[in-house]
C-alpha positions in Angstrom: 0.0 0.0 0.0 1.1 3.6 -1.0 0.7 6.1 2.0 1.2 9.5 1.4 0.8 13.0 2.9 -0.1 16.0 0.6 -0.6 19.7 1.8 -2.3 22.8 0.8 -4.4 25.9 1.4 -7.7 24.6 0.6 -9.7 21.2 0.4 -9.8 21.2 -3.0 -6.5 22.0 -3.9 -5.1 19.5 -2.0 -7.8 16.5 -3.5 -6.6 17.5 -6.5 -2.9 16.7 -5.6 -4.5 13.7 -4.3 -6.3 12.9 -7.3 -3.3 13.9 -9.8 -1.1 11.3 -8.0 -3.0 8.4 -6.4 -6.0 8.5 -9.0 -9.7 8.2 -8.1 -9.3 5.2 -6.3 -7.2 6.9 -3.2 -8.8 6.5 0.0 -8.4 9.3 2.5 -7.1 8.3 6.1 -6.8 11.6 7.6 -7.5 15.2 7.4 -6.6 18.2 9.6 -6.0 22.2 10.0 -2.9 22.7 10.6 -0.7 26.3 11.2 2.7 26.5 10.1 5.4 29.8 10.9 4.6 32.2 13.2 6.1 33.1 16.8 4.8 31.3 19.3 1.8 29.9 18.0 0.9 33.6 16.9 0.8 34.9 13.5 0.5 31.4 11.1 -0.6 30.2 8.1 -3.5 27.7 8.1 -2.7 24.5 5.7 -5.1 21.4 5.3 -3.2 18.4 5.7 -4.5 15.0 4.1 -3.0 11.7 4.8 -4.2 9.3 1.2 -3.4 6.1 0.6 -3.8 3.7 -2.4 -3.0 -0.4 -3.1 -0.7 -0.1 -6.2 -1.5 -3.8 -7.0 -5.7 -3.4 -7.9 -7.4 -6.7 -7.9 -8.2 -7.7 -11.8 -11.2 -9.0 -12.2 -11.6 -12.6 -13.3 -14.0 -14.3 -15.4 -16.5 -15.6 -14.0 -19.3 -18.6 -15.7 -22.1 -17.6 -13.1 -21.7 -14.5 -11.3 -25.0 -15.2 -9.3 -23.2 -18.6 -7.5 -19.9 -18.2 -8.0 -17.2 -15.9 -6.0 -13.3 -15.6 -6.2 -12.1 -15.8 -2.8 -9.3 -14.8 -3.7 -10.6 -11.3 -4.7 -12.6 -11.4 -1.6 -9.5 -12.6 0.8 -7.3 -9.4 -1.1 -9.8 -6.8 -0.4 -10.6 -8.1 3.4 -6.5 -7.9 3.3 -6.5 -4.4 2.1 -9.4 -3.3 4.2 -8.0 -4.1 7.7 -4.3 -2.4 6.7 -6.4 0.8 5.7 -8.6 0.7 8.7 -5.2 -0.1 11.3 -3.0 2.8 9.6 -6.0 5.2 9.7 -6.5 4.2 13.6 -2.5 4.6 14.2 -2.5 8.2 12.2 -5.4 9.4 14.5 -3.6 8.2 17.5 -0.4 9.9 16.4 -1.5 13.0 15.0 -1.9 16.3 17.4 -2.9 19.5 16.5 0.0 21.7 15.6 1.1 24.8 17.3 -2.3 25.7 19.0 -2.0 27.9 21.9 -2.1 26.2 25.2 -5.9 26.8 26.5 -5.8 29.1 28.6 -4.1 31.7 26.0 -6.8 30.7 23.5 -9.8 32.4 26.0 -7.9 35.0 26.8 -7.4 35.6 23.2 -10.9 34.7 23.0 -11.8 37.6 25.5 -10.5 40.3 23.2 -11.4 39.2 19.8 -15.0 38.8 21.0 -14.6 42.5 21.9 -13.5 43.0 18.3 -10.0 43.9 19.2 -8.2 44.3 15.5 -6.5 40.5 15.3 -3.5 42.0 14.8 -3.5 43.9 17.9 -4.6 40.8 19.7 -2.3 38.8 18.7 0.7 40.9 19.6 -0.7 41.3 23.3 -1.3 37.8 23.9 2.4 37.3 22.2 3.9 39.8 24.8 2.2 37.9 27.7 3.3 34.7 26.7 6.5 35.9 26.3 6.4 37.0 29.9 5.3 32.7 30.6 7.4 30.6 28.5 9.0 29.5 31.8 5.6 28.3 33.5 3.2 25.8 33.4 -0.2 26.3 32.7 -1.8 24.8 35.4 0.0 27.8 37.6 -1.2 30.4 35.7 -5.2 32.1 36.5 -7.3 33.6 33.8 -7.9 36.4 36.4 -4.1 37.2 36.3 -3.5 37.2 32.7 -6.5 39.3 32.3 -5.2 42.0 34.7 -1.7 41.5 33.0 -3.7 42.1 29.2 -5.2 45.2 30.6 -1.2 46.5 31.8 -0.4 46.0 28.3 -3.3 48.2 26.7 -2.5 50.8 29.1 1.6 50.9 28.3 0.4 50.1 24.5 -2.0 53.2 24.4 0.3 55.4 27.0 2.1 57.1 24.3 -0.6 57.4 21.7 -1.8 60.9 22.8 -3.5 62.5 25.7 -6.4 60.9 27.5 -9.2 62.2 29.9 -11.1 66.2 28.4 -9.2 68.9 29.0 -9.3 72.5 26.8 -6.0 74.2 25.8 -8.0 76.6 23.4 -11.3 79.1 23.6 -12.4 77.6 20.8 -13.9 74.0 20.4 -15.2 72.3 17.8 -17.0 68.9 17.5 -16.9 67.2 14.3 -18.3 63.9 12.9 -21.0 62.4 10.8 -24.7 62.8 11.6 -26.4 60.7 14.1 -23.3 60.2 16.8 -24.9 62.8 18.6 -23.0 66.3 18.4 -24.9 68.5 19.6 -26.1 66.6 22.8 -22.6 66.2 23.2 -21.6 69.7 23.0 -24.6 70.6 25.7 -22.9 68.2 28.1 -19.7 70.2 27.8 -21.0 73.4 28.3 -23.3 72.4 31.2 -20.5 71.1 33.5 -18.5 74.4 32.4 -21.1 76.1 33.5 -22.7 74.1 36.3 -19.6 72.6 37.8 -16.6 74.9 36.9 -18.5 78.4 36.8 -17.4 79.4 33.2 -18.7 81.9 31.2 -20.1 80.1 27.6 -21.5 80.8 24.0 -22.8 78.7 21.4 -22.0 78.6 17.7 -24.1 76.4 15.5 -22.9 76.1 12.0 -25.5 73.2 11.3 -28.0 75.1 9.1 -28.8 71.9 7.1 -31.2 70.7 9.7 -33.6 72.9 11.6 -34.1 70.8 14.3 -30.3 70.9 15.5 -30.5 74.6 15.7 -33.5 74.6 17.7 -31.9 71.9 19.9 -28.6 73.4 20.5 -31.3 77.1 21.1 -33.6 75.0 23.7 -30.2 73.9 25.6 -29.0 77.5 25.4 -32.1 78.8 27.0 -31.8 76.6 29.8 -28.0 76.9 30.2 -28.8 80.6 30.3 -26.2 81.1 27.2 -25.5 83.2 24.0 -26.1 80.9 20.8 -25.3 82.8 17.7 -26.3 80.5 13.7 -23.2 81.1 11.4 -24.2 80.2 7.6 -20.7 81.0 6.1 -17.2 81.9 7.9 -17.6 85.5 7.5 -21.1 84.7 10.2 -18.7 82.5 12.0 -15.9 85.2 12.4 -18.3 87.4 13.5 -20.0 85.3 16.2 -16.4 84.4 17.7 -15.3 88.0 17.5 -19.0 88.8 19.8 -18.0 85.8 21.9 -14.2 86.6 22.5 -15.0 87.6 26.5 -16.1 84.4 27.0 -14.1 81.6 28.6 -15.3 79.0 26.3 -17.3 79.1 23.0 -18.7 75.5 21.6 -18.8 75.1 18.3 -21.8 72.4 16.8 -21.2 71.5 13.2 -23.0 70.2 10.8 -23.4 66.2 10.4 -23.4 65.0 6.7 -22.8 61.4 5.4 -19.3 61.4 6.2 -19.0 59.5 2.2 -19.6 62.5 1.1 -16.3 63.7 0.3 -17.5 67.4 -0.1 -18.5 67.9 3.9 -14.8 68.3 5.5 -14.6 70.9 2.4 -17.7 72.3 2.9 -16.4 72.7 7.2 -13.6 74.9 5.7 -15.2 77.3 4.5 -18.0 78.1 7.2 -15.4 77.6 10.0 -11.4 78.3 10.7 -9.5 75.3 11.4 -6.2 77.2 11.1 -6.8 79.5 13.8 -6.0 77.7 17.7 -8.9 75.2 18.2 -9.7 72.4 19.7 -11.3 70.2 17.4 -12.5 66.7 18.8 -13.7 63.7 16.4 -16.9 62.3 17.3 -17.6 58.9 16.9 -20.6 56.0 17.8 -19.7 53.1 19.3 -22.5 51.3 18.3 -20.8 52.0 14.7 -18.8 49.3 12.8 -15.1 49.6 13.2 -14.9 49.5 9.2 -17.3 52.8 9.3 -15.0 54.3 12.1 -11.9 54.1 9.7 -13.8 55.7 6.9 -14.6 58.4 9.2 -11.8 59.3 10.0 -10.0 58.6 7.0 -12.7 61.6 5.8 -11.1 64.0 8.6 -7.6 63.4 8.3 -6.8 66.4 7.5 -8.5 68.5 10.1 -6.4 69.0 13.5 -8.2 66.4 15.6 -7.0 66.6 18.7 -9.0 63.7 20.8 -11.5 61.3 19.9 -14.6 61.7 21.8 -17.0 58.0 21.8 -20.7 58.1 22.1 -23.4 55.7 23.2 -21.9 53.7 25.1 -25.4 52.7 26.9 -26.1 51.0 23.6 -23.3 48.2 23.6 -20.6 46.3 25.2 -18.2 46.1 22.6 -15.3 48.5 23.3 -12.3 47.1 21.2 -12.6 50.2 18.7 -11.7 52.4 21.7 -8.1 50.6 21.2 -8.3 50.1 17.8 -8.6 53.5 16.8 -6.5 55.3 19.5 -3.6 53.0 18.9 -3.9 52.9 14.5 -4.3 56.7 14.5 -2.1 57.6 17.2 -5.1 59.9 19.1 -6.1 60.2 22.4 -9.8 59.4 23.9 -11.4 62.7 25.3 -14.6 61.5 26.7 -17.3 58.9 26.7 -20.8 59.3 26.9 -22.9 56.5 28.2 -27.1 58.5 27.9 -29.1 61.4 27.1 -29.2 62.9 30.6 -27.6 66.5 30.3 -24.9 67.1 31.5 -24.7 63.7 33.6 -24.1 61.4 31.3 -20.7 61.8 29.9 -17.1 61.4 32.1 -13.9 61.9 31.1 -11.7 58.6 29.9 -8.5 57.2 31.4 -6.2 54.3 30.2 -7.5 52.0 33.2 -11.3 52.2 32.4 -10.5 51.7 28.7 -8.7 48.2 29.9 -11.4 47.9 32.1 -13.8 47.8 29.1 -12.1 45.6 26.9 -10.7 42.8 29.1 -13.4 43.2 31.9 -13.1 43.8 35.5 
């Protein structure tokens, strides 16, 4: 009997190495996923592996007078023959064959742990690689999920720690919130202001360049009522000049933008010329978490050229996946201003820190 093992990328490419060679009349003993390269079972190539094996002496058949009573025993002795060596070396390659380079189990969930929380693979792979690293020394059985967790969310912080600054603070009079519509912007921008105002005692105006919907400007009109501020509609940058110029007393003045389909590659042009991005600002990058990650990159992709200076998450009530918090901050090299987690004004928004961003991703 001819035993061979044959390897590729796919099922079908390798039975048709198997084919090629053995004919139509291989039998398959074995088939398995297997990973080859990598670093410590990280970063690998999946192969199929496919163990075939054929009799190179087929039985001829013989002529027989009268097939209904008569039988070669021969023919029937050679297949029984072939039969029982097929069925023992199948039964010794399952015995002998292990999976190759998987990661040890309890690497696996914690891997697990951040890819469920849609942690780029990449970035997922080179934490649990630096933690393993840390192991290599150890057995399994003496390490604790609940210690490699708390050792994962060490390694977002020192991965992040040097990405930008995290946790809202203004450096400028000015700030801006940009992003698409729907993140909430404008709620956003009221949240600010009220803790200025409620918790910090500073004097604030409102500039709403949003003129594409009339319900934003009443919004953002309604919140300055109650806030007891100034709110002034700019419909070009001449307006906006003038409003800032009015405003320039005050210790803060909020600028609400408008939100557009952020494919629209015409809306960061459009922002130019109704407000100053040259000038000092603070502009922050608004963004959904209950968005896809794919969406986030396209967002900012469309904003790369305005001065973003922190990344500011919404709607946090309305999911419990946080792996874009990391994702973003760590591919665009951007800190995380805030996070807001409701409606409730100004309540429901908090500044961010490095720990409570582990905190979300790996879990307490």
């Amino acid at each position: 009997m001819k035993v061979k093992k044959y390897k590729g990328n796919t099922m079908p490419e390798v039975m048709q190495l198997v084919r090629k060679e053995l004919g139509a009349d291989a039998v398959i003993l074995n088939s398995k996923e297997m990973y080859e390269g990598g670093f410590l079972g990280l970063f690998k190539k999946k192969k199929i592996e496919v163990v075939a094996a054929i009799d190179p002496t087929p039985v001829k058949p013989t002529k027989q007078k009268d097939t209904r009573n008569h039988i070669d025993t021969r023919n029937v002795y050679k297949q029984d023959e072939v039969l029982s060596e097929i069925r023992e070396m199948k039964r010794w390659i399952q015995q002998t064959s292990k999976p190759e380079h998987d990661l040890p189990i309890i690497f696996q969930e914690l891997l697990s742990v951040l890819i469920n929380q849609e942690v780029d693979k990449e970035i997922a792979d080179e934490l649990i690689e630096q933690i393993m690293k840390r192991h290599e020394n150890e057995k399994e059985s003496d390490l604790s999920i609940e210690k490699l967790k708390k050792e994962i969310q060490f390694e977002i912080k020192h991965r992040l720690a040097n990405k930008g600054s995290f946790g809202g603070s203004f450096d400028n009079q000015v700030i801006h919130l940009v992003g698409p519509t729907g993140v909430g912007k404008t709620t956003t921008i009221a949240k600010l202001a009220a803790d200025c105002v409620l918790n910090q005692n500073k004097r604030v105006a409102f500039i709403t360049t949003d003129t594409f919907r009339i319900a934003a400007i009443e919004q953002l009109k309604t919140y300055a009522k109650i806030l007891d501020v100034p709110i002034e509609v700019a419909y070009n940058l001449d307006d906006y000049r003038k409003a800032k110029d009015k405003f320039k007393e005050y210790d803060y003045i909020f600028v609400d933008t408008a939100g557009r389909n952020f494919r629209d590659e015409k809306y960061v042009h459009e922002l130019n010329t109704i407000i100053d991005m040259k000038e000092k600002v603070d502009s922050y990058l608004v963004l959904s978490l209950t968005s896809r990650t794919v969406d986030m990159d396209n967002i900012y992709q469309q904003f790369k050229n305005v001065p973003i200076k922190q990344l500011i998450f919404t709607k946090q009530d309305e999911t419990s996946i946080y792996g874009p918090l990391l994702n973003l901050s760590d591919k665009y090299n951007l800190g995380i201003a805030y996070i807001t987690n409701g409606q409730e004004v100004p309540d429901d928004i908090e500044r961010i820190s490095l720990e409570e961003i582990a905190m979300l991703i790996v879990g307490d």
